[in-house]
N, C-alpha and C positions, 0 to 999 in steps of 0.2 A: 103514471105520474113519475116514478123511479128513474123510469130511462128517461123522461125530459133534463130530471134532475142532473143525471151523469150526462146528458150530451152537452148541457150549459156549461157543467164543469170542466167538460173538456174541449170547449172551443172557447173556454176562457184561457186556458191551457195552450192550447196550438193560438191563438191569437197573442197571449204575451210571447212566445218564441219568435212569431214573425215578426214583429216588433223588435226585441233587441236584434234580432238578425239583420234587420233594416236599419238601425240603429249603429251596428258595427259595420255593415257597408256604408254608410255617409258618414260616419264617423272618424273612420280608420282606411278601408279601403278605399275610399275615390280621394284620400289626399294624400294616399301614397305614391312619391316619386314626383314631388310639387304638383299633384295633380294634371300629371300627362295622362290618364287616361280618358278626365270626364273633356280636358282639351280639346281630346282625337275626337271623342264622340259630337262636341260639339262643330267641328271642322266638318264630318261628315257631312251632317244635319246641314247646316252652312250650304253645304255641294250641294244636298241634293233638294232643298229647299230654291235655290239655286235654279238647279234645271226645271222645277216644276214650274216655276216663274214662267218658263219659255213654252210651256203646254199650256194652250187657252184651256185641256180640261182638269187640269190640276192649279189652275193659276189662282181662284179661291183660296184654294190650301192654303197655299203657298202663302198667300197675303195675311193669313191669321198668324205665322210664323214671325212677322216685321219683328214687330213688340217684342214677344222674348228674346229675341237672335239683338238685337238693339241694348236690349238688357241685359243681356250679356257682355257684349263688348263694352258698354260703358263700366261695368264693374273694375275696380282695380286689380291690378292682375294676384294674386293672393287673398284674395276677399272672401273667397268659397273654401280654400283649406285654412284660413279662419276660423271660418263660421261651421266647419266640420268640425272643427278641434277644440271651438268653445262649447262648451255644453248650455250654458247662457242666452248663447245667440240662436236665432232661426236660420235655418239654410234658408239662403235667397231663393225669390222666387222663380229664376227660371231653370235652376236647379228641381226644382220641387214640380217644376212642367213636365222637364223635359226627363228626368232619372224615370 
C-alpha cells in the first residue's frame, strides 16, 4: 500500500512538470520571433499534406488535414502569439492538433 501511495505522489509530481513545461513552450517559446517557428511548421505540414493529396494511398489522410490547415489560414495573422501570451485565452484549436 506505501509504494501505491509514493508512486501517485510522484506522478502527481512528474505530471505538474510536464505541464508547465508545456505550458512554457506555448507560452513563451512558439511566439518567439512573431511566431516564425510554429509558421515554418505549419508551411511544412501545408507541403506535405500537399503531396499526399497526390497519393491515392495517402489521399484519406490527407483530406482530414482540410479543416485544420483552413483554420489556420483564416486565423488573423497574430492571433496564436495572442492567445500564447494571454493567459486568459485558449490556444486555438489547430494549434492544439497540430503542436
Amino acid at each position: 500500500m506505501e509504494q501505491y501511495v509514493r508512486d501517485a505522489r510522484i506522478a502527481m509530481i512528474y505530471e505538474g512538470t510536464n505541464g508547465v513545461q508545456a505550458m512554457d513552450l506555448v507560452g513563451r517559446k512558439l511566439a518567439q520571433n512573431g511566431g516564425r517557428a510554429v509558421q515554418a511548421l505549419f508551411r511544412i505540414v501545408g507541403e506535405e499534406v500537399a503531396a499526399a493529396k497526390a497519393d491515392p494511398a495517402t489521399a484519406d489522410f490527407a483530406a482530414g488535414w482540410k479543416r485544420p490547415m483552413a483554420n489556420y489560414r483564416r486565423q488573423p495573422s497574430g492571433s496564436c502569439r495572442t492567445a500564447c501570451r494571454t493567459p486568459t485565452m485558449s490556444v486555438p484549436a489547430h494549434t492544439r492538433t497540430c503542436i
